[in-house]
MARNU-807777 format. One line per 3 residues: number of its first residue (from 0); their letters; for each residue z, y, x of N, C-alpha, C, O, CB. Coordinates in nm, 4 decimals. Last residue first. Glycine has a CB too. Layout:
REM residues N
NUM	A	Z,Y,X,Z,Y,X,Z,Y,X,Z,Y,X,Z,Y,X ~ ... .
//
This chain:
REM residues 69
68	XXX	0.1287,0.5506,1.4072,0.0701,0.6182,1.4608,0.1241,0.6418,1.6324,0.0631,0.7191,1.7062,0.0680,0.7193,1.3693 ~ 0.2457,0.4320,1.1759,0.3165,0.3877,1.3355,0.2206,0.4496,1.4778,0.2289,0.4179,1.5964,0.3144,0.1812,1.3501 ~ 0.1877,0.5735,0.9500,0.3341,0.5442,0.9849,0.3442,0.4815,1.1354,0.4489,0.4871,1.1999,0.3990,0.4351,0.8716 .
65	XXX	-0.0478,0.6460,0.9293,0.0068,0.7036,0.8844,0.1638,0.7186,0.9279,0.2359,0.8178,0.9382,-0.0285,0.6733,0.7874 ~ -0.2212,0.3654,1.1063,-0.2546,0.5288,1.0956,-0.1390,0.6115,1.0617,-0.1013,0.6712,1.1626,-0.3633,0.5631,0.9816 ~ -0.0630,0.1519,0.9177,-0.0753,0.1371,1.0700,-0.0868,0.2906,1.1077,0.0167,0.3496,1.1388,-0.2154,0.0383,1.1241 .
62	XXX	-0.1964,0.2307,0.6820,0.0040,0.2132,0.7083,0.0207,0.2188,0.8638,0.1085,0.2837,0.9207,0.0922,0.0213,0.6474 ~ -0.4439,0.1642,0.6790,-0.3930,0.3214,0.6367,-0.2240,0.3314,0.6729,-0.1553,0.4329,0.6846,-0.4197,0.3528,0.4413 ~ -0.3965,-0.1527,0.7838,-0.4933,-0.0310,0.8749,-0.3964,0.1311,0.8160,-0.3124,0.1918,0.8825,-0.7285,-0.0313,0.7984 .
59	XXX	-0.3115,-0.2160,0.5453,-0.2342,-0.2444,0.6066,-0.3037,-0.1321,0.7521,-0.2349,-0.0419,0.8000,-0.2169,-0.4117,0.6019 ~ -0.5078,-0.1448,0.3055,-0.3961,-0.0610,0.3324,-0.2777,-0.0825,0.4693,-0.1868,-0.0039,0.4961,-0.3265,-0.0724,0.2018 ~ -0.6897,-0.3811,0.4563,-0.7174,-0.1751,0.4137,-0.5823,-0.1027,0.4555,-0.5468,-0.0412,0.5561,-0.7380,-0.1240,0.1930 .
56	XXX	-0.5481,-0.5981,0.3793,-0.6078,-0.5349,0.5094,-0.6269,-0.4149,0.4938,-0.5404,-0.3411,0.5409,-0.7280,-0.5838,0.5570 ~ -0.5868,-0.5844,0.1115,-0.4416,-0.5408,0.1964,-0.4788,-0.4949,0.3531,-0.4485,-0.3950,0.4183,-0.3218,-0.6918,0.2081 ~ -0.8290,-0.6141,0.0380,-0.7669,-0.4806,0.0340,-0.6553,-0.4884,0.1130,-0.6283,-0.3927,0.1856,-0.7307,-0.4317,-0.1007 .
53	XXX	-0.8991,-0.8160,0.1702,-0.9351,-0.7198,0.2172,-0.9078,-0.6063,0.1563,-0.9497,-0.4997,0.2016,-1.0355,-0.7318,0.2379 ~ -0.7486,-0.9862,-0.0031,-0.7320,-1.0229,0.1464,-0.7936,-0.8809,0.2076,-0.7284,-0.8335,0.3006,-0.8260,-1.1801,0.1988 ~ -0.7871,-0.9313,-0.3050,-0.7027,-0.8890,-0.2230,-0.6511,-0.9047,-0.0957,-0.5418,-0.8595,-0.0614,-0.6437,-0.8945,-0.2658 .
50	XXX	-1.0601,-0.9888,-0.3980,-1.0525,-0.8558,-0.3648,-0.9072,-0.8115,-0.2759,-0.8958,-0.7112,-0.2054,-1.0663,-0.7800,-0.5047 ~ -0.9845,-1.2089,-0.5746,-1.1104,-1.2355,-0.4483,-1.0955,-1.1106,-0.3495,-1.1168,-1.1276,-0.2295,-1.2972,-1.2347,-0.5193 ~ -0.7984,-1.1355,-0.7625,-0.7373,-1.2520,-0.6509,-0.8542,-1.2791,-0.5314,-0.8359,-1.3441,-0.4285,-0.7029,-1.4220,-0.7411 .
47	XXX	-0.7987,-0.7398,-0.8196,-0.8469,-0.8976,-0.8384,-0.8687,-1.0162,-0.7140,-0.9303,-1.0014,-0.6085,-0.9898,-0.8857,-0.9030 ~ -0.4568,-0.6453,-0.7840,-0.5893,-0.6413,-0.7564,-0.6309,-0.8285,-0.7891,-0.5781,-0.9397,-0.7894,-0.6127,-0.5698,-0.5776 ~ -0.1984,-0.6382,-1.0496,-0.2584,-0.6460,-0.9621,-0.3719,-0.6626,-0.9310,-0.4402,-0.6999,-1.0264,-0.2241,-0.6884,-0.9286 .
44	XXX	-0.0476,-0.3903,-1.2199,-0.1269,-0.4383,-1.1762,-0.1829,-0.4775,-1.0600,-0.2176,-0.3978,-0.9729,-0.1641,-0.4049,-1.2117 ~ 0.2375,-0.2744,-1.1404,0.2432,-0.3535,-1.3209,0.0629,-0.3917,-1.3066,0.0294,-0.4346,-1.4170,0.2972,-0.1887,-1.5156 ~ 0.2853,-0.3245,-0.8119,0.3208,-0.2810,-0.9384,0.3156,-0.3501,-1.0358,0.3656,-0.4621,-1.0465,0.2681,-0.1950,-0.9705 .
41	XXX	0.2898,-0.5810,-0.5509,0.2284,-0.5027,-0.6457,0.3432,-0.4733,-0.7661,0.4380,-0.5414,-0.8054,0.0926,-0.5806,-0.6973 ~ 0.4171,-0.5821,-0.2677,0.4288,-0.6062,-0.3900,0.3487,-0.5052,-0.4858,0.3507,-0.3821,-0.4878,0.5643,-0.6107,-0.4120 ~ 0.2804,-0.6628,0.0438,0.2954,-0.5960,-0.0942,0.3880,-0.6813,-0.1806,0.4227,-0.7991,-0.1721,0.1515,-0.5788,-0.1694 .
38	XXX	0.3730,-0.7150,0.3645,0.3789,-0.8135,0.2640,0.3701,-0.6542,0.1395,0.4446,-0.5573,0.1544,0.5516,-0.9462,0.2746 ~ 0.4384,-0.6182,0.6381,0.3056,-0.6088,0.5870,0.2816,-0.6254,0.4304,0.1912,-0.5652,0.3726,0.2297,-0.7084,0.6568 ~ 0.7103,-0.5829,0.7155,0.6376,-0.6885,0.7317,0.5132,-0.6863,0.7229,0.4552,-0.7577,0.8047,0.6689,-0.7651,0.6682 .
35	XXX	0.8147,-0.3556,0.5432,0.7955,-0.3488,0.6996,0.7213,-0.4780,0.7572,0.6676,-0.4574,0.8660,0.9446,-0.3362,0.7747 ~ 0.5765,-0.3646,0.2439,0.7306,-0.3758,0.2968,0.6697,-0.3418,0.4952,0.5611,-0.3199,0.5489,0.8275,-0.5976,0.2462 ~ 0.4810,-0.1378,-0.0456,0.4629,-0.2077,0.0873,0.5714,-0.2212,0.2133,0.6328,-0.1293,0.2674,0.3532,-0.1427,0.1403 .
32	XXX	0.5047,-0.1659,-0.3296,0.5678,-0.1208,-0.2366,0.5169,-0.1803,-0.1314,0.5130,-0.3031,-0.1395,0.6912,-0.1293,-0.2492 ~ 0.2707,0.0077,-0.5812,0.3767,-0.1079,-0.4960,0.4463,-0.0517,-0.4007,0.4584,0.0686,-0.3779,0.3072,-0.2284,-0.4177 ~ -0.0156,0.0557,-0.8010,0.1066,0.1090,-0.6867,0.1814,-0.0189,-0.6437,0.1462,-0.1327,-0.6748,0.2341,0.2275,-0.7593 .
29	XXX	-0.3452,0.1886,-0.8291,-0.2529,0.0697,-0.8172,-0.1342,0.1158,-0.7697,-0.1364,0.2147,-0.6966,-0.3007,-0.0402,-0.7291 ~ -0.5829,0.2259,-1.0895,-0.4949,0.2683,-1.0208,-0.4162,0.1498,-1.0058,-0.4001,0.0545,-1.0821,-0.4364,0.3803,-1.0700 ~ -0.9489,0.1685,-1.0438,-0.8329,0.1300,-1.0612,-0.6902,0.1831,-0.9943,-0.6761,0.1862,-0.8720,-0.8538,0.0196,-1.0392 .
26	XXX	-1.1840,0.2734,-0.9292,-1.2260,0.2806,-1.0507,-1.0467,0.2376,-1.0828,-1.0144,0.3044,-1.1810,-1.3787,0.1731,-1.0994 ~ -1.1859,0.0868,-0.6901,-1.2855,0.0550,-0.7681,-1.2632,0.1176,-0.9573,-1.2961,0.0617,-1.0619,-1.2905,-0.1169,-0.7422 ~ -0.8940,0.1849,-0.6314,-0.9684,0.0650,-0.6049,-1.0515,0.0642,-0.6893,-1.0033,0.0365,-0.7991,-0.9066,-0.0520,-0.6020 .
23	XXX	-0.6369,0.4315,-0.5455,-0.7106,0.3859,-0.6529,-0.8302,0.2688,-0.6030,-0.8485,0.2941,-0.4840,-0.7744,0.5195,-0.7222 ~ -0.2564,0.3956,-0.5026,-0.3975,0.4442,-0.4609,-0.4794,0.3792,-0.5990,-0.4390,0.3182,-0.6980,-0.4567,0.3736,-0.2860 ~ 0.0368,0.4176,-0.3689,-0.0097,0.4314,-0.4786,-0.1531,0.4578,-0.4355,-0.1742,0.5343,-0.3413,0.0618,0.5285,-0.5599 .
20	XXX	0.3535,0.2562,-0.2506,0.2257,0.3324,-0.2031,0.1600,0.3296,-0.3364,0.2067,0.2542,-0.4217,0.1302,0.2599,-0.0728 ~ 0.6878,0.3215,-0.0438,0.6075,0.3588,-0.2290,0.4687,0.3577,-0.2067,0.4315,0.4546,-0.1405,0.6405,0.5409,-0.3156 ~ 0.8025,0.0936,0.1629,0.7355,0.2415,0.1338,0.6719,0.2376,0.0057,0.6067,0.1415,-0.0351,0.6207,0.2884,0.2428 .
17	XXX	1.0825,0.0200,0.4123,0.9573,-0.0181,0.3134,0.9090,0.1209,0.2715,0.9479,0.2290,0.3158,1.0017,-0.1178,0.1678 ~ 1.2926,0.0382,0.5226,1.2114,-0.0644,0.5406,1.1311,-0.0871,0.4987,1.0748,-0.1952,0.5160,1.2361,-0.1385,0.5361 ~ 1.1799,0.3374,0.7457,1.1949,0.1441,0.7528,1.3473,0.1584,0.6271,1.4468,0.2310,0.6273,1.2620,0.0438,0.9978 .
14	XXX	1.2508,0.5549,0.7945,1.1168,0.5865,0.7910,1.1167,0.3782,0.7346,1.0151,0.3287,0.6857,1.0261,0.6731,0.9823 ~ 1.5388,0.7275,0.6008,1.5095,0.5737,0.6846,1.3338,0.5870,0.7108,1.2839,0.6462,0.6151,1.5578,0.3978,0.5583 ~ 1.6568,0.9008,0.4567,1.6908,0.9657,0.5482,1.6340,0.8320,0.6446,1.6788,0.8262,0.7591,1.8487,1.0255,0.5431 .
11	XXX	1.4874,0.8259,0.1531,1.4790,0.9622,0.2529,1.4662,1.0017,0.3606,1.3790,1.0742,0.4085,1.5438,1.0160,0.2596 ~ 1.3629,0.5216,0.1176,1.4471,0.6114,0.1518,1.4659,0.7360,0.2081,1.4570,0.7419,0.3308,1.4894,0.5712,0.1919 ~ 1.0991,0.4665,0.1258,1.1772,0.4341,-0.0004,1.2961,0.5051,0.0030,1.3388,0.5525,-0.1023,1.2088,0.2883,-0.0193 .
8	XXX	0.7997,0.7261,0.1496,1.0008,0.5653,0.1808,1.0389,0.5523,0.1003,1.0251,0.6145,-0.0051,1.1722,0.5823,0.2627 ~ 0.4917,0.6775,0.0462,0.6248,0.7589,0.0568,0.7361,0.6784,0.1326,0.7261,0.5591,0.1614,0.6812,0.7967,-0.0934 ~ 0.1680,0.7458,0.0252,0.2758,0.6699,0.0158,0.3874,0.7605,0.0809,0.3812,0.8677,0.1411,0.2528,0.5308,0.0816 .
5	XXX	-0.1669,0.7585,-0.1156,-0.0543,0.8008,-0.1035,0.0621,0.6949,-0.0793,0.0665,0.5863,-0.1371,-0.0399,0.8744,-0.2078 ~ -0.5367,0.7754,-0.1580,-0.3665,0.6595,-0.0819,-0.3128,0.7603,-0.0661,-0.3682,0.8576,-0.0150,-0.3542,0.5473,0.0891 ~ -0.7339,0.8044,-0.2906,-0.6454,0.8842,-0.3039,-0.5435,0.8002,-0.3022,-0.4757,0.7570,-0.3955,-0.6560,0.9662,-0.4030 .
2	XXX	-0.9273,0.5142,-0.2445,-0.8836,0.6690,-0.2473,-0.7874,0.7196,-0.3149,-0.7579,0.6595,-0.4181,-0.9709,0.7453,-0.2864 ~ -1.0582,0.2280,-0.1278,-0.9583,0.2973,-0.1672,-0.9828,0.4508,-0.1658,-1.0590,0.5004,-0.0829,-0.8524,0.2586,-0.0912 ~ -1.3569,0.0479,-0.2026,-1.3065,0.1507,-0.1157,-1.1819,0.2139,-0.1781,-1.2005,0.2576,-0.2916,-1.4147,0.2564,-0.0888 .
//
């Protein structure tokens, strides 16, 4: 379960093309960027390779909610 999702733009005055996101996973902090496509990039860790089809899904739902509401 994610918590404490946060995200930001990358740009001030642009809601597109991308966004700072930062959250925690099982006990783990993560950040990246999440682009207008859907596509992450992870930070200086990434989630474990069984765990990341349904995390992105996650965050891709919390991006959906937050930003295209």
């Amino acid at each position: 379960m994610i918590s404490h999702f946060q995200w930001k733009p990358l740009f001030k005055k642009e809601r597109l093309p991308g966004w700072k996101i930062s959250f925690y996973y099982k006990g783990t902090h993560y950040e990246g960027i999440y682009h207008k496509t859907g596509d992450i990039e992870w930070g200086r860790t990434y989630p474990p390779h069984d765990d990341e089809p349904e995390l992105k899904n996650d965050i891709h739902e919390l991006m959906l909610f937050h930003i295209y509401e």
